[in-house]
Structures are given as C-alpha cells and as structure tokens.
N, C-alpha and C positions, 0 to 999 in steps of 0.2 A: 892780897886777894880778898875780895871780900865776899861777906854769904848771909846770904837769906834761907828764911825758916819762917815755916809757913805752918802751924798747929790748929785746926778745929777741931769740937767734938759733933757740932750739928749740922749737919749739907744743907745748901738752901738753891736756888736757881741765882740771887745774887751773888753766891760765893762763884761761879764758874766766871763773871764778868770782872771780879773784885781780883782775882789769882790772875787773869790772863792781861788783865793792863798792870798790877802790881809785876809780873814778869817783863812784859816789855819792858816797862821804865828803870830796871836795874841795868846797870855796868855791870853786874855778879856772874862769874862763871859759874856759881855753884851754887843749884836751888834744892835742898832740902824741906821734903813733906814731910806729917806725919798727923796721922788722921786716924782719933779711935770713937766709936759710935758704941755707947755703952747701954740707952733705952732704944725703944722703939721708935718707930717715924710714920706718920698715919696722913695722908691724903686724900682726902675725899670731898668729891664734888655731884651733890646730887640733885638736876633740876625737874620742875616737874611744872608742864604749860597746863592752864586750865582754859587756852583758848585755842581756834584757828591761828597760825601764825603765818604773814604772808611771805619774811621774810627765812632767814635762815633759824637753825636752832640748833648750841652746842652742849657739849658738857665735858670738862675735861679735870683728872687728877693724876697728881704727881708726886710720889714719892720716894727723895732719894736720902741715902742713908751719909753715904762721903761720896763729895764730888770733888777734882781737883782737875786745872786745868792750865796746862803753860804753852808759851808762844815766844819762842827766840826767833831772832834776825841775827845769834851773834852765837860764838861756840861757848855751850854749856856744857855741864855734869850735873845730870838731875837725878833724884834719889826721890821716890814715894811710897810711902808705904802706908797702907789702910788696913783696918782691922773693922770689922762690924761684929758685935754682939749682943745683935736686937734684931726685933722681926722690922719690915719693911712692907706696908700696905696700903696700894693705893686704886682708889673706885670713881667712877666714873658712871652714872647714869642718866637717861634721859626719858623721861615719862610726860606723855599726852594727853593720858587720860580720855584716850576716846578721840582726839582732835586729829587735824589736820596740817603737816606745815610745808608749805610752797614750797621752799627752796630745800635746802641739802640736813638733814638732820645727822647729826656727827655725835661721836662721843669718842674718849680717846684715854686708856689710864695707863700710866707709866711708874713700874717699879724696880729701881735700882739699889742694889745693895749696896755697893762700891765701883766708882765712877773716875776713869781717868784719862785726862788728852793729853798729848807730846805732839806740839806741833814746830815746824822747822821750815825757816824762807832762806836757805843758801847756808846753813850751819851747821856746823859739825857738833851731830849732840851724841852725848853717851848717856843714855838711861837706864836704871833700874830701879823695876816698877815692881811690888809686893800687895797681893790682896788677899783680904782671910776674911771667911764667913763662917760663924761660930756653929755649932752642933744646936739641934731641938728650935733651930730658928727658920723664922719662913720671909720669903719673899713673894709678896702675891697681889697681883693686876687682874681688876674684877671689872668689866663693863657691861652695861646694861641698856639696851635699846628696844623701849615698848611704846610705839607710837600707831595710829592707824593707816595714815597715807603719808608719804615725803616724793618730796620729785628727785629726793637721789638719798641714797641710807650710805653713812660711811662708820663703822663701829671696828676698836682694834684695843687688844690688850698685848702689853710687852713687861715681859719680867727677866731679869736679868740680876741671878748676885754676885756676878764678878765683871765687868766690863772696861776695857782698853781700848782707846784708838791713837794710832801712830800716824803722821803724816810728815813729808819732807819731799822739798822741791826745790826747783833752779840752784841745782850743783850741790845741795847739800848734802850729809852724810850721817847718817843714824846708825846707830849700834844700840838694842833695845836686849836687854835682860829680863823677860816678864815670867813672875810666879804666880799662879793664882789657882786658891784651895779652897774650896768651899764642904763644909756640911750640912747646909743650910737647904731645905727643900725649895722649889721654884717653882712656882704656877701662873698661867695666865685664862682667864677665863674670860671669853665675849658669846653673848647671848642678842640675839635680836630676834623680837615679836611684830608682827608688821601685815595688816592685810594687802595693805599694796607699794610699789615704790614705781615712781615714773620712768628712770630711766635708770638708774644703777643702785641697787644694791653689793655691797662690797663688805665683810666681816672675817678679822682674822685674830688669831692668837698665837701668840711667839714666847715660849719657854726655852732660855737659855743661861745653864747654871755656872760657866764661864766663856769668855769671848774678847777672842783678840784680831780688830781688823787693823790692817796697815797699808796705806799708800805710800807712793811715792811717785815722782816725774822728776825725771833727767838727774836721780839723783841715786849715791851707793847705800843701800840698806841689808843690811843685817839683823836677824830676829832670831835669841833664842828663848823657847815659850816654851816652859813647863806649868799644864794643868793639871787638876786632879779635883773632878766629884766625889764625892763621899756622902753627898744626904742621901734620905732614902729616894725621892723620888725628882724628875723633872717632867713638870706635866703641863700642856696644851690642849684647848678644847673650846672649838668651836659651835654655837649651834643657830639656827638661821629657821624661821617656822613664819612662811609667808604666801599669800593665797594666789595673788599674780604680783609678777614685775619684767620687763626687760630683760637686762643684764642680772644675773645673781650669780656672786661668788663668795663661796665658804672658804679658806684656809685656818689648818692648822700646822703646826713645826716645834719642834720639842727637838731641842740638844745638849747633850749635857757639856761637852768642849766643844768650839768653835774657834776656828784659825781662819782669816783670811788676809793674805797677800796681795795686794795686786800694785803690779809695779809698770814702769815702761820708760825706757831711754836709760837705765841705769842696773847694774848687775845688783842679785838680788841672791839673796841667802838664807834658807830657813832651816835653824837646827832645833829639835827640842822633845818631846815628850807628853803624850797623852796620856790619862789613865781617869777612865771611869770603872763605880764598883756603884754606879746609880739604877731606880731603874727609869728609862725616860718612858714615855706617855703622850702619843699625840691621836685624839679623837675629834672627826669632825660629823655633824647631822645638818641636813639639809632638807628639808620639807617644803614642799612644793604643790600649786595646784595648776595656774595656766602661766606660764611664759614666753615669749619672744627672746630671738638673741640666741644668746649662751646663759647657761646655769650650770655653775662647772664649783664640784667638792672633792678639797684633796688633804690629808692629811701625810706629815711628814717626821718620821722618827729618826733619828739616829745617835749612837753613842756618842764616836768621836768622830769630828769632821774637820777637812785641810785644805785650803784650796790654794793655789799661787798660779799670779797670771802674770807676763810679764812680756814687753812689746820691746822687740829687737835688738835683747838682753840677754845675758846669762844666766840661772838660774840653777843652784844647787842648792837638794834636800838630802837633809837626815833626819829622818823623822820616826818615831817608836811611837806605835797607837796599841793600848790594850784598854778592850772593852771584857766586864765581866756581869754588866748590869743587864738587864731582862730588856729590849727596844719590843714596845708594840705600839703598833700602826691603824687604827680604825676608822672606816667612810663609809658613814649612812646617805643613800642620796633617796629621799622617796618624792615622787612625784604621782599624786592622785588621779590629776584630770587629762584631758590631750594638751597639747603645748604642739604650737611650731616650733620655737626653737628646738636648740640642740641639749640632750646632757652628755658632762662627763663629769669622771668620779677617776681617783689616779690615789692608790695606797701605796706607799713606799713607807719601809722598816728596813735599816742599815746600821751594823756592831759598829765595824770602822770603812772611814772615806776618806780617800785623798785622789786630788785630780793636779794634776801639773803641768802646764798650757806656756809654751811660749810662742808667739807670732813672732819669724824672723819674716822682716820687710826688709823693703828697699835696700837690699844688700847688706843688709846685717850677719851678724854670725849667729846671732841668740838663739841660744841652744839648752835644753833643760834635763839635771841627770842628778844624779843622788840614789839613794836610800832608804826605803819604807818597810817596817817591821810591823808587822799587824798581827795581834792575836785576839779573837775574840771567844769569850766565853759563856756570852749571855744567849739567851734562849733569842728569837727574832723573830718576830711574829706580823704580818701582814694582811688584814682583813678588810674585803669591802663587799658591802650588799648594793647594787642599783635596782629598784623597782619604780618602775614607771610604765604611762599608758601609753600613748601615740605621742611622737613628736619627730620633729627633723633629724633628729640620727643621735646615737646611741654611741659613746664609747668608754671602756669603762676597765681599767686594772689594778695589779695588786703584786707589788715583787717586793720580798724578802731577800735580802743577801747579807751575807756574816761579813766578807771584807772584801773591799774594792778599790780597787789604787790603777790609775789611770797617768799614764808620760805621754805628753803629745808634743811637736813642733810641726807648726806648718806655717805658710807665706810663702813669699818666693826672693827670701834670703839664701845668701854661701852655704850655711851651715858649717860644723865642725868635722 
C-alpha cells in the first residue's frame, strides 16, 4: 500500500490546485495532511482611481492561513489535520476619489483560517478532518467601497476560522469524521459610501467561526461533526450610506457553528455536537435618501445552526446543540427623503437552529427522523429601527428565539 503526505506551513491559492491534481495522480489509498500556520497571513488589496472610469472597477483580498484540498475517482482514507496559530487578515478596498465608474464597481475580501475540500466521483472515502484555531488570535475580512456614482456597487466580506466542505457523487460513499475548535475571534466588516448607483447596489458581511457544508447526489453519506467556539466574539457588520439607487441591499449573518447537508438520491446521516460559549454579533445600517425597486436591510445571528435536505432519501439526525454565548441581532434602516420603492428591514437573533427537510418524490420512501438536544443559555437579543418618509410600502421585523428545530417531509412519495 502505498501513502502520501502532504506538510505546509504557508496556504497560498496555488497550494489548493497543486493538492488537488497531486491527489488525482496517485494509486494511494491513503492521503495523510498535516498543516501548522505558526505567523500571521496579511492580504491586502487597496485600489484607488483618480479618474472617470468607463469600464469596470475591482478590488479584491485574500487571506488564507491552511488550505488543503483532495479529489478521488478511486477509494481512499484521508486524514487532515490543520492547526493555526496566527491571526488571519484580509482587505479589500476601492476608492474614487470623487470620480465616476460606468460599469459594476466590486470589491471582495476573504479570510480563512483553516480551509478544507473532500471531494469524491463514485468512491468510497473515509475521512477525518481536524482544525484548531489558537486563543488571542483573529480572523478578519475588511472592505471598503467609496466611490461617487457606479452603474451597479457589489461589496462583500467573509470570514471564516474553521471551514470544511464535503462532496460525493455517482454511487459514491462518504463517511466524514469532522472536528473543529476554534478560540480565535472572527469578523467581517463591508462598508460602502456612494452618492448614487444605477441599478443595484448589493453589500454583505459573513462571520462564521466554524462551518461544515456537505453535498452529495446518488450517493450514501455520513457525517459526524463535532464543533466548538470558544473565542470571545463572532461579529458581522454591515453598513451602506447612499443618496439615491435602485435596487439597495444591506446583509449581515454572524454564526458561530454551521452545519449544512444537503443530499438527494442517497440516504443520508448526521450525527454529532454543537457547542458555543461565543458571543455572535450581527449589525446592519442602511441609509437612504430616494430610491426605486426594493431597498431591503436584514441582519442575522445565531449561535448554533443545522440544516439537512435531502430529495427522495432517508435521513437520520442526532444531533446535541448547546448555545451559552450572548446572539444579538441589530437593523438600522433610515431613509430621509420619499422614494417609490419599497423598504424592508427583517432582524432575526437565534441560540440554536435545526431544520430537517426531506422531499419524498416520485414514489420514493424518504423519510426524515432522529434526535435534537438543544439547550440554550445565552441572553438573544433582536433589535430593529425603520425610519422613513413616503414610499411604496413598508415592511419591517424583529424575532428572537432561544431554540428551534423543525422535521418536515413532503412530495408525493409512499412514505414510512
């Protein structure tokens, strides 16, 4: 039997290309990681036009701490484990200085702490994946958009110190064993200044201190995902200060665990363990004077969250979520002058979430049943102000809840 090992200490965007054709091209059943990030990791991309510009205008930064990524056609045993113990910073601005730019003014900054793929075309893989993010350390995505006019604004921060994604498809079969611990704070911060935008404005910020998605099609997967926050805080904050536009949309979303499943044609299984003791933070501001359209600011908190979908399958959970960290929720929307469009404003703050959804179709039996333990401890908090003058219609809320756990099946399958 033979084995590969695979050691860096620095992630780059070449290292995911160099791992994932270095995997195809082995015979190896067995691929052994191991990835420790001992300094810092700094990205920063900062442009600044001192003219009209007629076509487009970007700005983008990227910083990731370990990144690792594999791709069988053939059955492996993959083992990875990442450790970070350094901060993670990455910016992204974009400044006009008074000008103008025709087309889409963009800016984009991306920070990962520790970064990992399992992908599978018809193979039976067994995984276990390990990630740790060290105490007094940060992970933090900053963008910035000050421009005067664009004919479409797209600005976005994402931060993440633990990230996983799982995929398997045509017949194959995964068994994924994922740990991931962080102490490490997480922020993402997107700001845009803009007297006008032609036709879409768009700005969001995504704080997520662990996060495990997984697909699959026509294939059996298994997941069991133990997370655990422990920094002080996970925070999202968006803010948007523009005089007319169209379309304007502010998001923000802050979680400190994140689970998501989504499966179809293939029975599907999620067992494993949440626990935050963070506190998460998601703020959005939205300022306004005349618009058209929609102009819609929502901000999103939650401790721990679960989700599993799964189309004409079976699907069992056991799942234990305990929240003890503080979730608050905050959406400024102010609008000064009349507008015809429409505003809305939507504040949601949630301890713990899980939603379990199966479509039984075309005669299927998929049916979805298990186990949810939820205890939440933390305060939850939900605030939104809308102030505005005249416009096309008004809607606007704010819902707190400690724990929510949702079983659905519907279609018009047999059932069990």
């Amino acid at each position: 039997m033979k084995r590969m090992m695979i050691k860096s200490g620095v992630a780059s965007m070449a290292l995911v290309a160099a791992l994932t054709s270095s995997a195809l091209a082995q015979d190896a059943t067995d691929i052994l990681n191991e990835q420790l990030q001992l300094g810092d990791v700094f990205g920063h991309m900062d442009v600044v036009v001192t003219d009209d510009t007629a076509g487009d205008a970007s700005s983008t930064g990227l910083a990731y701490g370990n990144v690792v990524s594999v791709d069988v056609n053939r059955d492996a045993n993959v083992e990875s484990t990442q450790g970070l113990h350094g901060s993670v910073d990455a910016r992204a601005t974009l400044n006009t200085t008074g000008h103008d730019v025709s087309g889409t003014a963009s800016a984009l900054s991306t920070a990962y702490g520790n970064s990992g793929m399992v992908m599978s075309d018809g193979a039976a893989v067994d995984a276990t994946l390990s990630q740790y993010a060290d105490e007094n350390e940060s992970i933090t995505a900053t963008t910035r958009v000050n421009i005067r006019s664009a004919g479409a604004i797209s600005a976005a921060s994402v931060s993440t110190a633990n990230t996983i994604a799982s995929s398997v498809e045509d017949g194959g079969d995964l068994q994924a064993l994922v740990s991931q611990v962080s102490q490490s704070d997480v922020t993402a911060d997107t700001m845009v200044s803009t007297c006008c935008g032609g036709t879409d404005t768009v700005a969001s910020a995504t704080a997520v201190t662990n996060a495990y998605d997984a697909s699959a099609d026509s294939s059996r997967n298994r997941h069991d995902v133990y997370q655990t926050s422990q920094g002080d805080q996970t925070r999202a904050n968006t803010s948007v200060t523009q005089y007319s536009g169209e379309n304007v949309t502010a998001v923000s979303t802050s979680s400190a665990n994140s689970l998501v499943v989504n499966s179809a044609w293939g029975y599907s299984d999620l067992e494993g363990n949440q626990d935050n003791q963070s506190q998460v933070v998601a703020t959005t501001e939205l300022n306004l004077d005349n618009w058209d359209g929609t102009a819609a600011a929502s901000s999103y908190g939650v401790g721990n969250s679960a989700l599993t979908y799964n189309i004409g399958s079976p699907t069992d959970v056991a799942l234990d979520q305990f929240n003890s960290g503080d979730v608050y929720a905050s959406t400024d929307f102010n609008g000064t002058g009349g507008a015809g469009g429409t505003a809305i404003s939507s504040t949601t703050a949630i301890g713990n979430a899980f939603t379990g959804t199966v479509c039984a179709t075309c005669g299927s039996n998929g049916v979805v049943g298990g186990s949810i333990n939820q205890v939440n401890n933390g305060n939850v908090y939900a605030y939104g102000n809308t102030n505005v003058g005249g416009t096309g219609g008004i809607a606007a809320s704010a819902a707190a809840i400690g724990n929510s756990a949702t079983f659905s099946t519907y279609g018009n399958g047999t059932g069990n």
